[in-house]
FIMITOR-87970 format. One record per residue (C-alpha): residue number from 1; x, y, z. Coordinates in nm, 2 decimals, always signed. Layout:
<sites>
NUM / X / Y / Z
...
</sites>
This chain:
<sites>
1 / +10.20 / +3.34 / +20.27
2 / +10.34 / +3.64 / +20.45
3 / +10.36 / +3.65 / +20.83
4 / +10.21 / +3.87 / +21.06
5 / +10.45 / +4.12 / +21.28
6 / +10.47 / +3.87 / +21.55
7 / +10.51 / +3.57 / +21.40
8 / +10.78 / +3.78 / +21.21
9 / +10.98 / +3.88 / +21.49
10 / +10.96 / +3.55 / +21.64
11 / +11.15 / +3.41 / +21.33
12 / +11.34 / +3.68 / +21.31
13 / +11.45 / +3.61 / +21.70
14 / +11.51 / +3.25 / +21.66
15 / +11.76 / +3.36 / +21.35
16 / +11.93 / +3.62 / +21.60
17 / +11.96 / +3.32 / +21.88
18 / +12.12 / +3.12 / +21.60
19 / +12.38 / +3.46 / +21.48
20 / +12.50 / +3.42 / +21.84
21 / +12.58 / +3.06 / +21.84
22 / +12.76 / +3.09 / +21.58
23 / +12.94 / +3.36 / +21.66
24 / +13.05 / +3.25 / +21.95
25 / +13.19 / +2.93 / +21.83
26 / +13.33 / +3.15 / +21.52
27 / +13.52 / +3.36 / +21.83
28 / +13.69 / +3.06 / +21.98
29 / +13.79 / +2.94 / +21.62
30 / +13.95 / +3.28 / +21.53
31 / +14.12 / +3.32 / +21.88
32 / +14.32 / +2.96 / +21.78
33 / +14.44 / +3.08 / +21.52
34 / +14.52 / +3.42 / +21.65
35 / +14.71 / +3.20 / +21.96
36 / +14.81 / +2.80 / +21.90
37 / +14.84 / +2.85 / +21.55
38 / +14.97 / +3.21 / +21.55
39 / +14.84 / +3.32 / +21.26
40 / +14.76 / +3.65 / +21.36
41 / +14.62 / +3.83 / +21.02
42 / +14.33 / +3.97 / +21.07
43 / +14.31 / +4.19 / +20.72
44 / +14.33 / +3.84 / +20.53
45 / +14.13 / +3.71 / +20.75
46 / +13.85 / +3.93 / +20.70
47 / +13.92 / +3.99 / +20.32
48 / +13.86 / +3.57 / +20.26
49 / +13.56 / +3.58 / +20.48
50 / +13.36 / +3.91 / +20.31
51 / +13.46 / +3.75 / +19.98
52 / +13.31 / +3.40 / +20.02
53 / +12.95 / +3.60 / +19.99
54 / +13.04 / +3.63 / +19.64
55 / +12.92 / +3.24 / +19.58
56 / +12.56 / +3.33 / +19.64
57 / +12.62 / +3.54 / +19.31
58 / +12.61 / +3.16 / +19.16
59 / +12.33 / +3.05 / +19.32
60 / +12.13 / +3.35 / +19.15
61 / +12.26 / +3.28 / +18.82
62 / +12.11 / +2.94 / +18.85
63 / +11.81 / +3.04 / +18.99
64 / +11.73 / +3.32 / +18.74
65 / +11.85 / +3.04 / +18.44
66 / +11.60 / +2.78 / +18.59
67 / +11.34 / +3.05 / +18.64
68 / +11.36 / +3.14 / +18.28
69 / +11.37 / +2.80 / +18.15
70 / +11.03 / +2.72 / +18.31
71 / +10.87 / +3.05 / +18.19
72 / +10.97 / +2.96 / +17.83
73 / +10.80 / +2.59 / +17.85
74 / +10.49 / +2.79 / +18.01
75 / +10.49 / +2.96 / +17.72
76 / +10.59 / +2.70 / +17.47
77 / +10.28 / +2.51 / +17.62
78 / +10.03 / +2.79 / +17.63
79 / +10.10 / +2.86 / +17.23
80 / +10.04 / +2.52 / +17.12
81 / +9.66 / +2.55 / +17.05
82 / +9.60 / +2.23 / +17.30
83 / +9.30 / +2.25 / +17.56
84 / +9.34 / +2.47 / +17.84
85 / +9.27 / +2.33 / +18.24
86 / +8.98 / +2.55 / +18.33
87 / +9.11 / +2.70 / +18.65
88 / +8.91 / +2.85 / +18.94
89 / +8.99 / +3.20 / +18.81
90 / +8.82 / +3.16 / +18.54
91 / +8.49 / +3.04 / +18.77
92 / +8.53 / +3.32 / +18.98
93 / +8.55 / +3.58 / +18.64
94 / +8.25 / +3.43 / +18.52
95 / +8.02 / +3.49 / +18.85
96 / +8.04 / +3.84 / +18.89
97 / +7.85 / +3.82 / +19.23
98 / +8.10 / +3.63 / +19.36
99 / +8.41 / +3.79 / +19.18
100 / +8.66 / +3.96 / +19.45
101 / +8.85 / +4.27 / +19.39
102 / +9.19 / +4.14 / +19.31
103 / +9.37 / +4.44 / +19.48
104 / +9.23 / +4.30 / +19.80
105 / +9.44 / +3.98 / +19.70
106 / +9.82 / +3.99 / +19.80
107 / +10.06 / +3.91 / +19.53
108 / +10.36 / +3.74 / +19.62
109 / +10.61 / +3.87 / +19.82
110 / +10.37 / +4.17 / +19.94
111 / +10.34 / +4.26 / +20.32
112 / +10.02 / +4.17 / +20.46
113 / +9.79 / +4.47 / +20.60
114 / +9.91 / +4.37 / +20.97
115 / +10.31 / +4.43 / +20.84
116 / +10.22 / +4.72 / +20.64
117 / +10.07 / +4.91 / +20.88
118 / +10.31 / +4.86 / +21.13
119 / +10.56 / +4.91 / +20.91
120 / +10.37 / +5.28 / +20.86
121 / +10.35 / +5.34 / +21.17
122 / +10.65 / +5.25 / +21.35
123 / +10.86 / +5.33 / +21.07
124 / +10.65 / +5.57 / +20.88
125 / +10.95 / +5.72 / +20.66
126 / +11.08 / +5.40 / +20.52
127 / +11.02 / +5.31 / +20.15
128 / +10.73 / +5.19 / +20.01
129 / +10.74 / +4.78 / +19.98
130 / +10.84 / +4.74 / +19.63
131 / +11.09 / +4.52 / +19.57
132 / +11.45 / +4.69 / +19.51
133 / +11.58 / +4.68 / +19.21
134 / +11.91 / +4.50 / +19.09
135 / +12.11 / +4.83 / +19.05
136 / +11.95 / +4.98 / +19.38
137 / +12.06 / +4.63 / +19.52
138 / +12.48 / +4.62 / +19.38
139 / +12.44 / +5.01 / +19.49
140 / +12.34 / +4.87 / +19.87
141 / +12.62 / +4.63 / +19.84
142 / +12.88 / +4.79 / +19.76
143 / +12.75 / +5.09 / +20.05
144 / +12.74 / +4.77 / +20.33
145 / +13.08 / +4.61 / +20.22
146 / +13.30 / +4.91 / +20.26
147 / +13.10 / +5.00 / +20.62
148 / +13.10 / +4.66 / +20.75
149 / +13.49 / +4.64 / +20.65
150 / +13.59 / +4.91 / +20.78
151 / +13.37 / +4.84 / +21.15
152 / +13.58 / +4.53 / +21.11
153 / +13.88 / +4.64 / +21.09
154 / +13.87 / +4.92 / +21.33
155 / +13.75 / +4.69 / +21.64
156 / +14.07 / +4.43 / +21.53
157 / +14.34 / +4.75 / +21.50
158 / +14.21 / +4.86 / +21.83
159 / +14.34 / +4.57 / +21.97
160 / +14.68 / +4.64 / +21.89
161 / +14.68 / +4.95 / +22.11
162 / +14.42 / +4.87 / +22.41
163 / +14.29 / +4.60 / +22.57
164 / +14.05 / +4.37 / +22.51
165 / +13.83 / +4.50 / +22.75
166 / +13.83 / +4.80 / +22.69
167 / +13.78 / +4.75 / +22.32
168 / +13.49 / +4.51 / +22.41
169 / +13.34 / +4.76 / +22.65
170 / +13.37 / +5.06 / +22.42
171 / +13.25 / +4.79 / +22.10
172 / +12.91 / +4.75 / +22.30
173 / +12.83 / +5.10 / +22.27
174 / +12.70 / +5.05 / +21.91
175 / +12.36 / +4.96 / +22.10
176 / +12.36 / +5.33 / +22.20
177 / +12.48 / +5.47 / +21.84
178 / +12.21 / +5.22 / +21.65
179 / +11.96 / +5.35 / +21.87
180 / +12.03 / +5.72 / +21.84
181 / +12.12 / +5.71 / +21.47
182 / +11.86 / +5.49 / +21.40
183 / +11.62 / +5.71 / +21.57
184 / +11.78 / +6.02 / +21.33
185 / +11.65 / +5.78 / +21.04
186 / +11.36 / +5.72 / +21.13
187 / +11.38 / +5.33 / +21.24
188 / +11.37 / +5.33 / +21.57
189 / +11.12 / +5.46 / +21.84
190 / +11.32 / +5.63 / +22.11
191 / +11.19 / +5.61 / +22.42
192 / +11.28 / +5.58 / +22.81
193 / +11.27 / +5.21 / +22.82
194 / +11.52 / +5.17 / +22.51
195 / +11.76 / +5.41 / +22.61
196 / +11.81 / +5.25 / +22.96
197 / +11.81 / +4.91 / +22.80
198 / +12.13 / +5.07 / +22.61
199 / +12.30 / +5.17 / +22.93
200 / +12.20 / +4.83 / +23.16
201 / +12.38 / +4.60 / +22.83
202 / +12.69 / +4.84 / +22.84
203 / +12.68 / +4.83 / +23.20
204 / +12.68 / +4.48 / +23.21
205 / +12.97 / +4.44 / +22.96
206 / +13.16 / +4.60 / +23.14
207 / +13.10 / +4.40 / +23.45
208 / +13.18 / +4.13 / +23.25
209 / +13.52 / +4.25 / +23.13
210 / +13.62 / +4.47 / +23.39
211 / +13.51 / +4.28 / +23.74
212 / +13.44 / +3.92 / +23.63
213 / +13.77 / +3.81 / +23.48
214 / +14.14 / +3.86 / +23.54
215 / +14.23 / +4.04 / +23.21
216 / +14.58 / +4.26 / +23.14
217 / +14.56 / +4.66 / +23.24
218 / +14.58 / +4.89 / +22.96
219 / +14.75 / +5.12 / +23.13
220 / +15.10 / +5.03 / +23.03
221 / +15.02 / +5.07 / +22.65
222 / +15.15 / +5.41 / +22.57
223 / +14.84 / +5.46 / +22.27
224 / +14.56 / +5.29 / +22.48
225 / +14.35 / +5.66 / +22.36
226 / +14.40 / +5.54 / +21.96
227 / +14.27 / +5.21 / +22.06
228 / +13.96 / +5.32 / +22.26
229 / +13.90 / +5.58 / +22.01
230 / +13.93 / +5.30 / +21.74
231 / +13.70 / +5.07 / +21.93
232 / +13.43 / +5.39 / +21.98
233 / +13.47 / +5.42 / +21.58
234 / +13.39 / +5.06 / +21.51
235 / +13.06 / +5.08 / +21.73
236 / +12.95 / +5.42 / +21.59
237 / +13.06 / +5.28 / +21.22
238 / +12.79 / +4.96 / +21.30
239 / +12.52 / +5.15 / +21.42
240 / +12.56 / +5.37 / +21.07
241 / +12.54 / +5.05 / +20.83
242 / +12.26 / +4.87 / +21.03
243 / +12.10 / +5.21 / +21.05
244 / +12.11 / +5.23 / +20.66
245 / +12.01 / +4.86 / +20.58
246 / +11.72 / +4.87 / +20.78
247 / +11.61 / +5.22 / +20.59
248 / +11.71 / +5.10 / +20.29
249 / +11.51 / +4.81 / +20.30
250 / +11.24 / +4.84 / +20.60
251 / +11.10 / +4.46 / +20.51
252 / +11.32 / +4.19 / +20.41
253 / +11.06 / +4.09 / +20.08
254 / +11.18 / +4.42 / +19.89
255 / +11.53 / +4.25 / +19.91
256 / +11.71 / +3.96 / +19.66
257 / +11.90 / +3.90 / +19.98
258 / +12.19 / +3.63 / +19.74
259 / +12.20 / +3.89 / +19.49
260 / +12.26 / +4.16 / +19.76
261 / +12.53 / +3.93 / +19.95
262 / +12.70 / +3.84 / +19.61
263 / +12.74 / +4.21 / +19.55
264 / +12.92 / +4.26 / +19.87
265 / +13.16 / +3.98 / +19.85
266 / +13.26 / +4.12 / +19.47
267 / +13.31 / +4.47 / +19.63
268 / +13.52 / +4.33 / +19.86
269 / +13.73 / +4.11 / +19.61
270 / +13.78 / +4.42 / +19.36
271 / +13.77 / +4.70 / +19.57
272 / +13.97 / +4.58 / +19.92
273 / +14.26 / +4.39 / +19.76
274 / +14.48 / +4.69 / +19.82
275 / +14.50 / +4.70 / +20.18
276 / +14.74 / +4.38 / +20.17
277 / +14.98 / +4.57 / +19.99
278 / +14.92 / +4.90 / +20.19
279 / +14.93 / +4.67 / +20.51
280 / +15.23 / +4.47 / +20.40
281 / +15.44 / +4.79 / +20.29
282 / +15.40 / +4.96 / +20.62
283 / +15.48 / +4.63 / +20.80
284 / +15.14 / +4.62 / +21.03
285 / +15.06 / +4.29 / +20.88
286 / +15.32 / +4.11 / +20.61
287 / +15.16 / +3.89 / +20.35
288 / +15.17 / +3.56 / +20.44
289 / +14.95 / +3.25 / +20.31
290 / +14.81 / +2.98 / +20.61
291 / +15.16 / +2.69 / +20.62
292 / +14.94 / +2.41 / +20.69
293 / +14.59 / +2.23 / +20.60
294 / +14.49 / +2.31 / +20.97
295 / +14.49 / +2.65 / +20.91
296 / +14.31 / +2.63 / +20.57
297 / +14.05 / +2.43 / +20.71
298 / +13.98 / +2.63 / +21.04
299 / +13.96 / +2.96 / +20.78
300 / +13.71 / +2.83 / +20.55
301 / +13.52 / +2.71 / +20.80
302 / +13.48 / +2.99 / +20.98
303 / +13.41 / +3.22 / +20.66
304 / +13.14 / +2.95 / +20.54
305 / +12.99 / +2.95 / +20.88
306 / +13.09 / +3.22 / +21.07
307 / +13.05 / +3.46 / +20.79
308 / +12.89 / +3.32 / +20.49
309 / +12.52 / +3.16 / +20.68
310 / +12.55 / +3.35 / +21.00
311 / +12.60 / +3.70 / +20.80
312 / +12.24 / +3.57 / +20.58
313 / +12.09 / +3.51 / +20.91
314 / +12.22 / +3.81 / +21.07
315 / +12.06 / +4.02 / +20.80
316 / +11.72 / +3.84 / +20.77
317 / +11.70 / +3.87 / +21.19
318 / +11.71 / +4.27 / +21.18
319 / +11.52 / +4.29 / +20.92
320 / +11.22 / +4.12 / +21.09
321 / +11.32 / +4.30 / +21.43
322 / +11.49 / +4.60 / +21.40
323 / +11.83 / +4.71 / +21.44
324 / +11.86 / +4.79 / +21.86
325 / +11.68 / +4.49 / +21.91
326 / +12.03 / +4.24 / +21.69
327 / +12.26 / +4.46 / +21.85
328 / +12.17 / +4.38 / +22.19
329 / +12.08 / +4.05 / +22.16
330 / +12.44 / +3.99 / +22.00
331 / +12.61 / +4.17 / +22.29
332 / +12.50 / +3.81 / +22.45
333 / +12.82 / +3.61 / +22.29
334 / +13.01 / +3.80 / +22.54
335 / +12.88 / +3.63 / +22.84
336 / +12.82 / +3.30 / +22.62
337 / +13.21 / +3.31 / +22.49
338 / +13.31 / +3.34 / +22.88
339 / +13.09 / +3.09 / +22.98
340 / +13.26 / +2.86 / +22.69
341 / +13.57 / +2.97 / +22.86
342 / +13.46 / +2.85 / +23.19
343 / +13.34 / +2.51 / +23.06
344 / +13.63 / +2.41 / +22.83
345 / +13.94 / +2.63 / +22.98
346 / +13.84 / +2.62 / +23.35
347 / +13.82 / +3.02 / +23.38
348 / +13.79 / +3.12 / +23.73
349 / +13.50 / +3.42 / +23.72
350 / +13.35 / +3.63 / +24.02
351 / +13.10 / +3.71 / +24.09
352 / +13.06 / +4.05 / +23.86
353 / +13.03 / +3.77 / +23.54
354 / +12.70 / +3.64 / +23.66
355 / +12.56 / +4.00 / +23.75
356 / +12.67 / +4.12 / +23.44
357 / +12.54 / +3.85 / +23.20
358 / +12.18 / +3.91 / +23.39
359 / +12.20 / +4.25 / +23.32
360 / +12.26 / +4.19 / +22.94
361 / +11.98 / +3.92 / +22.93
362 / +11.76 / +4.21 / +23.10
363 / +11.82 / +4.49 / +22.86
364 / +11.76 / +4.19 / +22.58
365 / +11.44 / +4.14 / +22.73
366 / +11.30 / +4.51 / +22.80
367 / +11.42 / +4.63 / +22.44
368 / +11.16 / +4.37 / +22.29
369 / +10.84 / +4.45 / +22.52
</sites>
């Protein structure tokens, strides 16, 4: 049965609350491996997480082989000649004073009347809410893989050449590119209240990184500008495929969401597998395979997890929010990270952390009323 708009965006926020989680345990993972284990590779890292979505490509073929198995004993039963069960369909076609109109009937995997016409009216030029077909769905892949790899890959090269704050204050501008480009698209309202939601989370990142922690000056790094400008990439990048999915898309029934994930993870395996030669040639990150089963493990576990489920979830959460409404709420593994910091490294924080994560769990809050 298909769920009202609030029940939807409840769901839909309990998914987001359980992105974050993850991601913020996924951080710590990748930041062992970038430090104690010094496997700093963040193209092969990437590359073996965005391909791992290419599993749910099996879990469609055995879906769609099960599915047609049972349609062929329906219809090996229903052309043996045997007595038919006399179903309440058939009561209802025979009393034409009760009989209902069966276009006032939802089939499965419609919106209900409540989604549908919010759907109109908030986001009036989305697509109607047929379901997308399999070559509109590889086509939406393959769009998302190359978009999300590159916003990737731009916010991990611009830590080569600034800071990390500054590449994590200038990353959580994508709340103010998703809200303006989504506006352009037509799937998002923009108003007063959202556009100073955007400025109160950036503001409070950047109490976060700036104020609340000791963290290294990127003053003394002679191409901090190709960083920043890097980082500003990454967050405009995001707020372009979000902006697209959501358009694409608009409800999250029109979508085989395995199928669409499958298709991403084979653009990324036959598509991307140049950049390790490209990045190995010009020496910005030589080829090298994880030395020991530690490594191995911490990787796929943090591709299955941190990429693989949380990526599903990530989707099905702005899909039954919107887009501005994830990207703030993940701007929240900032303060949650730190605070992990603070529990299990002893980080000494002022007083600019706490104002700062109030100020993100604010803008959280006033983007959703």
């Amino acid at each position: 049965m298909p769920l009202g708009f609030g029940s939807r965006r409840a769901v839909g926020l309990v998914l987001l609350f359980c992105v974050v989680l993850i991601w913020v345990g996924s951080s710590f993972l990748v930041s062992n491996l970038f430090g104690e284990q010094e496997f700093n590779r963040p193209f092969f890292i990437t590359y073996i997480n965005t391909g791992t979505f290419s599993f749910y490509l099996v879990g469609t073929y055995i879906s769609n082989w099960y599915r047609q198995q049972q349609e062929q004993q329906q219809r090996t039963g229903s052309g043996s000649g045997g007595p038919r069960k006399r179903s309440r369909s058939d009561d209802i076609a025979a009393s034409p004073d009760d009989a209902l109109d069966q276009s006032d009937i939802p089939t499965e995997g419609e919106s209900s009347p409540l989604v549908a016409e919010h759907v109109a009216t908030v986001y009036p030029d989305l697509p109607p809410a047929d379901k997308l077909t399999v070559r509109e769905t590889v086509s939406l892949g393959i769009s998302f893989c190359i978009l999300w790899f590159a916003a990737n890959v731009t916010q991990n090269a611009s830590l080569a050449y600034t800071s990390v704050a500054n590449s994590s204050i200038l990353c959580s501008t994508s709340g103010l590119f998703t809200l303006i480009i989504g506006a352009l698209g037509g799937v998002e309202k923009f108003n007063g209240t959202r556009l100073v939601a955007v400025l109160v989370s950036i503001l409070g990142v950047y109490s976060i990184v700036k104020y609340g922690t000791p963290n290294a000056d990127a003053a003394n790094m002679p191409l901090s500008w190709l960083g920043d400008m890097l980082a500003l990439l990454s967050a405009a990048v995001y707020g372009c495929y979000t902006t697209l999915l959501k358009r694409r898309i608009g409800d999250e029934a029109r979508l085989d969401t395995p199928l669409f994930f499958g298709a991403v993870g084979l653009a990324n395996i036959l598509l991307l597998w140049p950049g390790f030669l490209l990045l190995h040639w010009t020496g910005i990150e030589t080829f090298q395979l994880p030395q020991t089963g530690t490594m191995w493990a911490m990787i796929l576990v943090n591709a299955l997890v941190g990429t693989f489920l949380s990526d599903f979830l990530w989707l099905k959460a702005m899909l039954m929010t919107s887009p501005l409404i994830v990207t703030l709420g993940l701007s929240l593994t900032i303060p949650l990270s730190m605070a992990g910091d603070i529990l299990f490294k002893s980080l000494d924080v002022s007083p600019p952390y706490y104002i700062g994560a109030l100020l993100i769990l604010s803008a959280f809050i006033a983007a959703n009323i």
